[in-house]
BAZAKOL-74658 format. One line per 10 residues: their letters; for each residue x, y, z of C-alpha. Coordinates in steps of 0.2 Angstrom, whole numbers, plus 5000, padded with zeros to 4 digits. Layout:
N
A	X Y Z  ...
//
This chain:
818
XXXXXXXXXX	4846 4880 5122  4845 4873 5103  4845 4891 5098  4857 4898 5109  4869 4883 5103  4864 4889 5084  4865 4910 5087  4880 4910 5099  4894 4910 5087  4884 4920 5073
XXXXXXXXXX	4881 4932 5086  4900 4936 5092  4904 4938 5073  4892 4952 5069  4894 4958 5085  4913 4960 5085  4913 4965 5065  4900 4978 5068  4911 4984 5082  4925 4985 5069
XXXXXXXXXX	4916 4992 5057  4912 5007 5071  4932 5008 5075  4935 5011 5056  4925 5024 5054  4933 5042 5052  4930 5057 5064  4915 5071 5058  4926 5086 5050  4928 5100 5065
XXXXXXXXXX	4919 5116 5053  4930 5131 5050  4926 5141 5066  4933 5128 5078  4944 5133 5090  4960 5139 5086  4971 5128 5094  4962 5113 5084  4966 5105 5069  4950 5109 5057
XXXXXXXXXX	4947 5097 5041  4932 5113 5038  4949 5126 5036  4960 5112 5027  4949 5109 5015  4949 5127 5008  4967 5123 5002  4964 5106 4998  4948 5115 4985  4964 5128 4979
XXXXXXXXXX	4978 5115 4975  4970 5101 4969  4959 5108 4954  4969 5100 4941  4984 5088 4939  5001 5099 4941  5014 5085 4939  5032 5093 4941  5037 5103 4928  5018 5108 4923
XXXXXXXXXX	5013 5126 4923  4998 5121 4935  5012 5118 4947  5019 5135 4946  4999 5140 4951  5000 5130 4966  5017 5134 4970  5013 5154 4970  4995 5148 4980  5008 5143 4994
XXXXXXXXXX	5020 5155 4995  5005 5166 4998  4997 5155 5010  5014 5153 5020  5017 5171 5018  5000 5177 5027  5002 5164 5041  5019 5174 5045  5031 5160 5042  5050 5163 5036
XXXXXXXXXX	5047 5156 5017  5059 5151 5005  5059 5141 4988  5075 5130 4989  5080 5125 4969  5088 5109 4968  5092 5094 4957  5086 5077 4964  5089 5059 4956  5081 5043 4961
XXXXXXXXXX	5094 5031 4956  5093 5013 4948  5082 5002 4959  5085 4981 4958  5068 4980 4948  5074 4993 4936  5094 4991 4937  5099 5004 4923  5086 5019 4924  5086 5034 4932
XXXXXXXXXX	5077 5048 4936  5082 5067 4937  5073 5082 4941  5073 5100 4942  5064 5102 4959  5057 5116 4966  5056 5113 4987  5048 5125 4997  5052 5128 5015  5044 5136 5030
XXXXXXXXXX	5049 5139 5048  5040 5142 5063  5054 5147 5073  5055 5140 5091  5061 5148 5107  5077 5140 5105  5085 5142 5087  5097 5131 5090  5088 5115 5097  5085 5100 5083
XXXXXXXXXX	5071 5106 5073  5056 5096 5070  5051 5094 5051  5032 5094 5044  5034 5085 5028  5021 5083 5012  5023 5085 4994  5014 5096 4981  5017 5089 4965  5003 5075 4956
XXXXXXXXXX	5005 5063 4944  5002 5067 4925  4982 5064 4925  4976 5063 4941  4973 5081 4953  4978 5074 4969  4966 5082 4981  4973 5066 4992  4991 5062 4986  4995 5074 4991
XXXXXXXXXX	4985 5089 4993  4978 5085 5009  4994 5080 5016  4999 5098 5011  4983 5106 5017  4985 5098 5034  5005 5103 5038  4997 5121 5032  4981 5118 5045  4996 5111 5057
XXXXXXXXXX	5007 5127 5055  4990 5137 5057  4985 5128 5075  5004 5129 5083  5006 5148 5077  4990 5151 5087  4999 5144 5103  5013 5147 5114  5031 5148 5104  5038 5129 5102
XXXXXXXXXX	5053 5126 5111  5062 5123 5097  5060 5127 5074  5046 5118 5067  5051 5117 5048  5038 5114 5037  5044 5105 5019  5034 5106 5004  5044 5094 4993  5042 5094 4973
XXXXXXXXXX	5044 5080 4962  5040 5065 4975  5030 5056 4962  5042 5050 4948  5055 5046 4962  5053 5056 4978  5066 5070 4972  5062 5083 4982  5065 5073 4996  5083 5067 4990
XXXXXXXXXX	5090 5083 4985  5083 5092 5002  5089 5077 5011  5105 5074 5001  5111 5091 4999  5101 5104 5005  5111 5114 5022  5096 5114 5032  5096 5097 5034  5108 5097 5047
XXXXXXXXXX	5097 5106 5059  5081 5094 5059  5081 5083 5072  5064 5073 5068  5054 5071 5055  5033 5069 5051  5028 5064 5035  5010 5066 5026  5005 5054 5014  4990 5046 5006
XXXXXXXXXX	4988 5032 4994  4967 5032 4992  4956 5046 4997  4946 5039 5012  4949 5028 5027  4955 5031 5045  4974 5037 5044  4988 5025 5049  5005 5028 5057  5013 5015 5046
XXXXXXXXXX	5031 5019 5045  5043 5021 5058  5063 5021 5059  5074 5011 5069  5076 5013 5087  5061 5023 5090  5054 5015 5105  5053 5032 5112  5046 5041 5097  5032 5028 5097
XXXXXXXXXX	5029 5029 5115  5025 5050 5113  5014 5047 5099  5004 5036 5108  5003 5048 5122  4998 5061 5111  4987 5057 5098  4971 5058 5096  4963 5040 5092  4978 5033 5084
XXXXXXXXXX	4980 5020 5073  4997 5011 5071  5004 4993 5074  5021 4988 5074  5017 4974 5059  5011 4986 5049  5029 4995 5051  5038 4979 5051  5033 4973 5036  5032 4991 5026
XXXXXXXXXX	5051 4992 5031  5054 4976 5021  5044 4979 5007  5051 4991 4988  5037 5003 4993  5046 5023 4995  5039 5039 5001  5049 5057 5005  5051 5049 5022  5064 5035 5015
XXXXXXXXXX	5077 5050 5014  5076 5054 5028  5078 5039 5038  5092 5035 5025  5101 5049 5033  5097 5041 5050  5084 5055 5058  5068 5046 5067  5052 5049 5061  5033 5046 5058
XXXXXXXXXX	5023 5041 5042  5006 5045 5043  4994 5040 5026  4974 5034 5024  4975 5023 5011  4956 5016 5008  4947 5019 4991  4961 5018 4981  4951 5020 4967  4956 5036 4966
XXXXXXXXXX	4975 5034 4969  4981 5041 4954  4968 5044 4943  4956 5060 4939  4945 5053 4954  4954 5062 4968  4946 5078 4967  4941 5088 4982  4923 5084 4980  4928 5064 4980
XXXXXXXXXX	4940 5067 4997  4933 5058 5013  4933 5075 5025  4932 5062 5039  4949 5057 5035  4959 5074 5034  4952 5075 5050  4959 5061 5055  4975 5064 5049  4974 5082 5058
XXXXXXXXXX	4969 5074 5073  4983 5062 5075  4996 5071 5067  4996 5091 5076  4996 5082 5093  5012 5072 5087  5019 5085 5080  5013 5098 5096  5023 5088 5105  5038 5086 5097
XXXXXXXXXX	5037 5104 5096  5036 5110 5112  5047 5095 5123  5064 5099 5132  5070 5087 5122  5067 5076 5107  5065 5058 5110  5081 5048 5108  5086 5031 5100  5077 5017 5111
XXXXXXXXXX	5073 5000 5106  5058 4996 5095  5043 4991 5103  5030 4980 5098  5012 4992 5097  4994 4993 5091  4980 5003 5094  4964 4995 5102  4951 4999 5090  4959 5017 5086
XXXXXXXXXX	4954 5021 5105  4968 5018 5113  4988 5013 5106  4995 5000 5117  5015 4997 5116  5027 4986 5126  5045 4980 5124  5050 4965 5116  5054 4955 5130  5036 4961 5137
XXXXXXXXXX	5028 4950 5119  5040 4936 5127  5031 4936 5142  5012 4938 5134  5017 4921 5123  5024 4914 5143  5008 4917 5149  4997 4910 5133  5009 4894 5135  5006 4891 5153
XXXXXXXXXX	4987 4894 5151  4989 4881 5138  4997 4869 5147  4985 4870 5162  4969 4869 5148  4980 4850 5143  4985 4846 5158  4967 4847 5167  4959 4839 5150  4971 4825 5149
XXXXXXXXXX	4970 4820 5170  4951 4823 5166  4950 4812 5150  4943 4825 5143  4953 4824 5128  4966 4814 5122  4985 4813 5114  4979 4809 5098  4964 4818 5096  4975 4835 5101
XXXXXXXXXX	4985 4831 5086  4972 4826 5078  4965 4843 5081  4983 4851 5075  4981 4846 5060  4962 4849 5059  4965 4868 5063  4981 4866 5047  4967 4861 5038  4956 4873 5041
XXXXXXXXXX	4969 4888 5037  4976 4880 5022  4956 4880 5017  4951 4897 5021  4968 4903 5012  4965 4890 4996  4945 4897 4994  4952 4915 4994  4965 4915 4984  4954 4903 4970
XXXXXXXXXX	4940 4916 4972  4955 4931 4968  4960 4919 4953  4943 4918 4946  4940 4935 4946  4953 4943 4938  4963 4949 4953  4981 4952 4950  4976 4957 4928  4983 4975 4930
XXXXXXXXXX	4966 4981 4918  4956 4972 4931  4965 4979 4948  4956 4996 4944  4941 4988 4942  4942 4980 4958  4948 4993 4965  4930 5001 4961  4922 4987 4971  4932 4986 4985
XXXXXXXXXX	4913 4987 4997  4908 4972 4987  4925 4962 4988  4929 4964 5006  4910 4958 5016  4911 4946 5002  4927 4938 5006  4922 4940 5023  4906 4929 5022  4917 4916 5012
XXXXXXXXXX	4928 4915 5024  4918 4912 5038  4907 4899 5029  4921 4890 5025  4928 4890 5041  4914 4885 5049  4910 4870 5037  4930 4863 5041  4926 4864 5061  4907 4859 5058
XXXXXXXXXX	4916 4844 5048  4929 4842 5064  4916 4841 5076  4905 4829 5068  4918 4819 5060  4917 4817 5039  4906 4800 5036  4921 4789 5033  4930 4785 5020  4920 4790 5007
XXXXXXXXXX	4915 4808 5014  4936 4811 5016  4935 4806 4997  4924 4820 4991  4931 4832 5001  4948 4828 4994  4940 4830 4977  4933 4843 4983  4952 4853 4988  4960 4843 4971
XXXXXXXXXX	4947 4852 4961  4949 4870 4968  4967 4869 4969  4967 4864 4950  4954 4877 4945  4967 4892 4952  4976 4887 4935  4960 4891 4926  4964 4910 4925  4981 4916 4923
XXXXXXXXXX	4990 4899 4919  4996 4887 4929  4997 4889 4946  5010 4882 4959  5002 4890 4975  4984 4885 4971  4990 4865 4966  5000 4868 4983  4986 4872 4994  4974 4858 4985
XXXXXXXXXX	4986 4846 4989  4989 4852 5008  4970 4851 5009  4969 4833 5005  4985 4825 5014  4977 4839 5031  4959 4829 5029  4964 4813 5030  4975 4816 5045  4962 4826 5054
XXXXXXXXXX	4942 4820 5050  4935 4802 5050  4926 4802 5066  4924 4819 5075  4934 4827 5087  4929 4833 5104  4929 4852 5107  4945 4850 5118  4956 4841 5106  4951 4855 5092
XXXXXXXXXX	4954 4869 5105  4970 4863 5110  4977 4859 5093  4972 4877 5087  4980 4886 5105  4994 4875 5100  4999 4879 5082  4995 4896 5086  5007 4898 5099  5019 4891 5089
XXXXXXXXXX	5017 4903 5074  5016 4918 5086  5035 4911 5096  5043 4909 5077  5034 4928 5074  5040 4934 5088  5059 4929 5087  5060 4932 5068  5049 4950 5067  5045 4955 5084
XXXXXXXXXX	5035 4968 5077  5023 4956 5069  5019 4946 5083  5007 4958 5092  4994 4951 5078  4996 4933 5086  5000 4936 5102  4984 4946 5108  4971 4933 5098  4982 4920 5107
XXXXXXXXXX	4980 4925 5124  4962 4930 5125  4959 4913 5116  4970 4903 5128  4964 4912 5143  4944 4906 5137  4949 4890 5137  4957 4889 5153  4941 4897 5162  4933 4883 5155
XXXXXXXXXX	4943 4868 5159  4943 4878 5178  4926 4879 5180  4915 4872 5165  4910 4859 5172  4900 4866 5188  4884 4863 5190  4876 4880 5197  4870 4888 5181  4871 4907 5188
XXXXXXXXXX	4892 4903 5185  4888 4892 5169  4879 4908 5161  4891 4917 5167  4906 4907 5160  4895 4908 5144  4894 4928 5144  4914 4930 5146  4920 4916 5133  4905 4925 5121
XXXXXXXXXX	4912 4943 5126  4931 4937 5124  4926 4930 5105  4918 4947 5102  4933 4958 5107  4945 4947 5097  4933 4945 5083  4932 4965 5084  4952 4967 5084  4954 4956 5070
XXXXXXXXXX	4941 4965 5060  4949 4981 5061  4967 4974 5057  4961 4964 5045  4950 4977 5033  4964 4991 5035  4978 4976 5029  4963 4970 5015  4963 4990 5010  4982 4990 5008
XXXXXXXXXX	4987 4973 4999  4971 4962 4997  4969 4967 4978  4986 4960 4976  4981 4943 4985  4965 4943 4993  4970 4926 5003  4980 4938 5015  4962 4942 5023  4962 4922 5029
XXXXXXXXXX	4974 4927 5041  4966 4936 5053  4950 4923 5051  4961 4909 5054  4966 4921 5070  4949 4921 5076  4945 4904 5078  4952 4898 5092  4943 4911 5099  4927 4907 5093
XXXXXXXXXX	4929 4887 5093  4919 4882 5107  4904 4891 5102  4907 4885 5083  4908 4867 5092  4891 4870 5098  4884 4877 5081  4888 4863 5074  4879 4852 5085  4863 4858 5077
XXXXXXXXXX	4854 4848 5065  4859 4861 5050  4874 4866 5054  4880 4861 5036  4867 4871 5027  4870 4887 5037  4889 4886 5034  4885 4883 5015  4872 4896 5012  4888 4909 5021
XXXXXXXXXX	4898 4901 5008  4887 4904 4991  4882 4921 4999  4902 4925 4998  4907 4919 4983  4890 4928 4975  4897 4943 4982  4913 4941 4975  4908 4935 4958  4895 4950 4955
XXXXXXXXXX	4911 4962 4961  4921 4954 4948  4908 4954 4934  4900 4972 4938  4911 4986 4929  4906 5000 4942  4896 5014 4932  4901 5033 4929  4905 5033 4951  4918 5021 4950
XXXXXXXXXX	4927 5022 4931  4939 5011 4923  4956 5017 4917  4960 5020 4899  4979 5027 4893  4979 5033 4873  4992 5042 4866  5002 5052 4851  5017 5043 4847  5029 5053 4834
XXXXXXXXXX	5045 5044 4828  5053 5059 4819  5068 5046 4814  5058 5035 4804  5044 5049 4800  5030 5039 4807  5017 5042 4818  5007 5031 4830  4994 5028 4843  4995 5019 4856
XXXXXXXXXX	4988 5013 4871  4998 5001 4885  4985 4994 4894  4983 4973 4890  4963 4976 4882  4956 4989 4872  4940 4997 4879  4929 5003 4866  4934 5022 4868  4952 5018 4866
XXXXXXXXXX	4950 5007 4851  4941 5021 4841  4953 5032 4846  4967 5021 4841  4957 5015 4824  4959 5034 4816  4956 5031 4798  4950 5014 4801  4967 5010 4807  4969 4993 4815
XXXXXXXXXX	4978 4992 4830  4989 4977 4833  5001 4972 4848  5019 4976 4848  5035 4979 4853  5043 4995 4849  5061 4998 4856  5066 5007 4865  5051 5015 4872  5040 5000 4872
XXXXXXXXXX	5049 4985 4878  5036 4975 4879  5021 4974 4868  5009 4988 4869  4994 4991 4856  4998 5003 4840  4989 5010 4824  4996 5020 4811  4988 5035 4812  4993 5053 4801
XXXXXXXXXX	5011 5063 4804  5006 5079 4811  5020 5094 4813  5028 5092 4829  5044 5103 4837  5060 5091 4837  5071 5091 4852  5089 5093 4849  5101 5077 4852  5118 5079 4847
XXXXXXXXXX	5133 5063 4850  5148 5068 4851  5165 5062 4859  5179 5074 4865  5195 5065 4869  5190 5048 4879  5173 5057 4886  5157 5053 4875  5147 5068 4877  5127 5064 4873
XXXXXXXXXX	5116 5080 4877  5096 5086 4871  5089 5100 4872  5068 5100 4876  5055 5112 4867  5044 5123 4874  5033 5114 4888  5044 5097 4888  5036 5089 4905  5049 5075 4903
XXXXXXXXXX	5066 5070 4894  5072 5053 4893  5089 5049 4887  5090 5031 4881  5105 5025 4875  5113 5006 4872  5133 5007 4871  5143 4992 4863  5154 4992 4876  5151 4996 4895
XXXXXXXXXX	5153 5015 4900  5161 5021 4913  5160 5036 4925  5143 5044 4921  5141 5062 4923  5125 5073 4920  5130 5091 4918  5148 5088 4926  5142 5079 4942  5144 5063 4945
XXXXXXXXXX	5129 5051 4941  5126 5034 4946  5119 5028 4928  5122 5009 4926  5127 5004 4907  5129 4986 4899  5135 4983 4884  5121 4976 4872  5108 4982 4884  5096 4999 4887
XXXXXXXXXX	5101 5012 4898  5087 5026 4903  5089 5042 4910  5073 5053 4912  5074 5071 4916  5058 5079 4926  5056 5099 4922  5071 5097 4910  5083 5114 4910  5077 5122 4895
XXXXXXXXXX	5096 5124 4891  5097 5106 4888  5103 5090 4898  5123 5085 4894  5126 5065 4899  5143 5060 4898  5155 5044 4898  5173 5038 4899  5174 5028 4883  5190 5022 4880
XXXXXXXXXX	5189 5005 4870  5183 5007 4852  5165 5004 4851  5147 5013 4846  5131 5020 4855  5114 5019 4849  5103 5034 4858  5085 5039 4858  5079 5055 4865  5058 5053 4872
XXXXXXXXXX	5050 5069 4876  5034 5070 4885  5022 5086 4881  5003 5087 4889  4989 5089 4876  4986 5080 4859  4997 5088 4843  4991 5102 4832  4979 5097 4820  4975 5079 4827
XXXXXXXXXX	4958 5074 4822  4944 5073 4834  4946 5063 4848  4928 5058 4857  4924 5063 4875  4927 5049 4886  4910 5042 4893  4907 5043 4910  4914 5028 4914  4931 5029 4910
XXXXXXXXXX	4946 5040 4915  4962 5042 4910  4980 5036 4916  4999 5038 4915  5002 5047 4900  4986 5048 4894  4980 5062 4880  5000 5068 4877  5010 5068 4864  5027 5059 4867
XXXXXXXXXX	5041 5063 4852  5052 5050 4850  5069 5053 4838  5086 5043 4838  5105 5043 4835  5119 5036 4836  5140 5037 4835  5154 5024 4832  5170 5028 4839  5189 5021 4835
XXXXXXXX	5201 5015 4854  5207 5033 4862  5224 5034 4859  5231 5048 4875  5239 5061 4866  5233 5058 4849  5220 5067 4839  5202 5063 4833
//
């Protein structure tokens, strides 16, 4: 019984994470010769090979190469094909109130056309355009290569009942502007009725249906009935609406049309960097993206009838078998249920002394403490090792395998010391001394790394004031069970009235907990062991499932934001416990409880030191970003390298002719400082930028060189500016006086970029023109091969030219001459 009592909760946990584990795992890759009417990651990955060979940003001449590999591609699967020329602008965001960006896009679109032209079309959405450095065989190459595998399978069908549109956007990455001028201007908006969009932000991992628009209860509600092995919760959706992130599909619900985001977004290593080549893409996760997003789509496709507007639901998959989704007054009625099982579990305590009043609140805050721990060691252990340094991110990023069981293990050794501390009670006085030493000294130690820290102090505090309340003698397994049920019921009813979409997380965890321990209170105390074993077996096999749920919500929300702040990981634990009390009560009955829960605590924090101390090797590379600056007004010329450290590629590189870089400011392309060295002026081509004024209009216009992948206009006016217009149309391009204005052009016209103002008042306008051109200068001495463990980043290896002006101006006086 002694081992039973020792194994039991050790058991559920691997159990229910290996069972996780399993449900995370992507689908084999159907080959090339599966059946027609399949989505094959075998026949995507032909295109993925084509397109994603090398870096084609928008602008590039690599993307004219993989603009003509589509057209052709379109054209042989016998779809009506048309490249659609716009102009899109992402406009000032609250994080950047007076930038802008601009591009000359190139959007092509295809159409499968359905037995009924007329009926609201469904659009495929992806984008094929990279960022400068990486070749995106993932973002978003494989979104590309699956709406082309897509169009392949529904062409092989029966005609769709209505147009499929299929929308290769250009220009997503520096500001979705594809998207925007499609959605913005483009007619053939007006005949989509609902839209699916690709994405990826990694290059492995199960795909997620992440993203939904309002009132798409019914939306939801076909997906789930179509896909195959669907993974999507409504948190996930809830949360994403409220958070800065963007992809194409923000357009698009912008202009109120429903729609479906689908991305995988593990191993994000190779988000944007040279990484995501073909060879590096996870074949299992194309497949998977196939797999839940052609039957979505098939269906959409071929229905009467679109889904209308119908109230969110709250959703989730079960371990990417099966999605479950109910209305909101359904997640009332699971809480309902929780709370009555809860109340019977107190009810038949309290009558049977089994517990009292005060050990129940002494259990509420013994499970507070318990969360506020698990959340405290996390975010300390992030701290420590340089989680939340942007040099370090990538690193982390590399060790993502590491990072995750580690912070596992932690976790669960911490929680398990906290309820092994509960149970038994803390020795007094002086044991509630050390352990508030103890949570002074780890919250104090998050300031250790990064400067002081408010949250960490917070959490060191709130585990001190939460152990005196809660340990001194122990606490029966009742009195912890009930405090946990109750505090989480009490979370999930402010969840579910705040961000009904978020409560599924609680709510499910909640139930199978509180439905355990009412089983046992009904009939744990019999006496015929057939029904005690029995009792065992479904308490054990309740832990397990919920252990399991939480696993897989938990790694997917870990891969997402957990190398932001790990701590978000204690969530889900905290989830589990209730679950898994009872049989962590009888773990820690045994004699060496402590040291079992302490060796899970070293093995965790090893794990997550040697993540944070190894630097990967040539399979998981760190990011470098060295550049060409020439300043054509002051005749200089510079490298330079933004990233915080200089790694030692980047400082030779920087150090040409023994050149010592330093860090610093340099206005206004480097706001902040960056590192710089001297280095020789090499002959460069100069853009054109002319000032000018022309009644009360200021006229400010440049004109690129050859192979200009970007031109920014900055400009700082005395006096605010009014009515903006690039090229004649109205712009919204925030100016202050006194401050920088920025307007960057992607693919600049070759004829030049003409930004104008109302500029009445007397004043001046200083300007600077930044042009972006792939490659080193002519002439630059040599730089060395980068070792195996380094790639580059941003603007890494280019040459960006830098000149200025500027204009003074007397008051505009109507009718008077300049």
């Amino acid at each position: 019984m002694k081992t039973i009592r020792l194994l039991g909760v050790w058991v559920c946990l691997l159990l229910g994470l290996a069972i996780a584990n399993l449900a995370l795992r992507t689908p084999p890759p159907l080959p090339a010769n599966a059946p027609a009417d399949q989505f094959s990651a075998g026949r995507a990955m032909a295109d993925v090979r084509a397109i994603g060979r090398k870096p084609h940003p928008i602008g590039s001449a690599e993307i004219v190469r993989v603009r003509d590999h589509l057209l052709s591609r379109i054209n042989g699967l016998g779809l009506k094909v048309l490249v659609r020329p716009g102009e899109g602008v992402r406009e000032a965001a609250r994080w950047s109130p007076r930038s802008v960006a601009v591009g000359a896009v190139q959007n092509i679109v295809a159409t499968l056309p359905g037995t009924n032209g007329d009926a609201p079309a469904v659009l495929v959405m992806s984008h094929y355009d990279t960022v400068h450095n990486s070749p995106g065989a993932a973002d978003d190459s494989a979104g590309v290569a699956a709406a082309l595998e897509i169009a392949r399978a529904l062409k092989a069908g029966p005609a769709p009942a209505r147009d499929v549109i299929f929308l290769f956007t250009d220009g997503e990455e520096p500001g979705l502007l594809g998207a925007e001028a499609f959605f913005a201007r483009d007619p053939l908006r007006e005949h989509v009725g609902v839209v699916v969009n690709l994405e990826a932000r990694g290059d492995a991992g199960r795909a997620a249906m992440f993203q939904t628009g309002p009132d798409s209860g019914d939306l939801v509600r076909l997906y789930a009935g179509a896909a195959r092995q669907p993974t999507a919760n409504s948190l996930a959706a809830a949360i994403y609406a409220r958070m800065p992130n963007d992809t194409d599909l923000t357009h698009a619900l912008r202009k109120g049309l429903p729609g479906l985001n689908f991305a995988f977004i593990d191993d994000q290593l190779a988000y944007h960097t040279p990484l995501a080549t073909p060879e590096h893409l996870d074949q299992g996760s194309l497949q998977n993206l196939g797999d839940q997003a052609l039957p979505a789509v098939r269906a959409l496709a071929m229905g009467a009838t679109l889904p209308s507007k119908s109230p969110d639901l709250i959703y989730s998959d079960v371990l990417a078998r099966v999605l479950v989704a109910y209305p909101v007054n359904v997640g009332w009625a699971i809480l309902a249920v929780a709370g009555v099982l809860i109340l019977f579990t107190g009810f038949r305590a309290l009558r049977g002394k089994a517990v009292t009043f005060v050990e129940i609140l002494r259990g509420i805050a013994g499970f507070l403490l318990l969360g506020s721990a698990a959340v405290l060691a996390l975010h300390l252990a992030g701290r420590l090792i340089g989680i939340g340094d942007q040099q370090r991110y990538y690193a982390m990023l590399g060790q993502f395998n590491l990072l995750l069981p580690g912070a596992g293990i932690l976790l669960i050794g911490v929680c398990l010391t906290v309820l092994t501390l509960q149970a038994r009670g803390a020795g007094g006085v002086w044991g509630r001394i050390w352990i508030s030493l103890a949570g002074l000294a780890a919250g104090g130690a998050c300031s250790l790394i990064g400067g002081f820290d408010q949250i960490g102090l917070g959490l060191g505090v709130a585990v001190v004031v939460l152990a005196w309340l809660s340990l001194g003698k122990g606490v029966g397994v009742f009195g912890a069970w009930l405090g946990a049920l109750l505090v989480v019921l009490g979370l999930a009813v402010a969840v579910q009235a705040l961000l009904p979409g978020g409560s599924v997380m609680l709510a499910w965890p909640l139930l199978a907990a509180s439905l355990a321990a009412a089983l046992v209170m009904a009939v744990g105390g019999t006496r015929d062991r057939r029904v005690a074993w029995v009792l065992t077996l479904v308490v054990a096999l309740i832990a397990i499932a919920v252990v399991a749920q939480l696993g897989a919500w938990g790694a997917w929300t870990f891969a997402g934001v957990g190398l932001t702040e790990p701590a978000v990981l204690a969530a889900f634990a905290i989830l589990a416990a209730p679950a898994l009390l009872p049989l962590a009560f009888d773990f820690a009955a045994y004699r060496w409880a402590p040291a079992f829960a302490g060796v899970a605590v070293a093995a965790g924090a090893g794990l997550l030191v040697y993540a944070g101390l190894d630097d990967g090797g040539p399979t998981r590379p760190q990011i470098v970003e060295a550049s060409h600056l020439a300043d054509l007004s002051t005749g200089t010329a510079w490298r330079v390298s933004p990233q915080p450290r200089l790694d030692p590629w980047s400082r030779v590189v920087l150090s040409d002719n023994d050149a010592r870089p330093v860090r610093q400011a340099y206005p206004p392309l480097y706001r902040e400082p960056v590192w710089m060295a001297p280095t020789p002026v090499l002959p460069v081509e100069r853009p054109v930028l002319s000032i000018d004024r022309a009644g009360d209009r200021l006229l400010v216009r440049a004109v690129p060189t050859a192979g200009a992948e970007v031109l920014t206009l900055r400009l700082r006016p005395s006096i605010a500016l009014h009515e903006p217009r690039l090229n004649g149309r109205p712009i919204a391009l925030p100016t202050q006086a006194g401050e920088w204005s920025s307007l960057s052009y992607h693919a600049p016209d070759p004829n030049g970029v003409t930004l104008s103002f109302t500029a009445r008042p007397a004043g001046k306008v200083e300007v600077a023109v930044v042009e972006i051109r792939d490659g080193w200068p002519r002439g630059v001495s040599a730089i060395p091969a980068k070792p195996a463990g380094l790639m580059a980043m941003g603007y890494s290896d280019k040459t960006i030219v830098l000149d200025r002006g500027a204009l003074a101006w007397p008051a505009y006086v109507e009718g008077a001459t300049e």
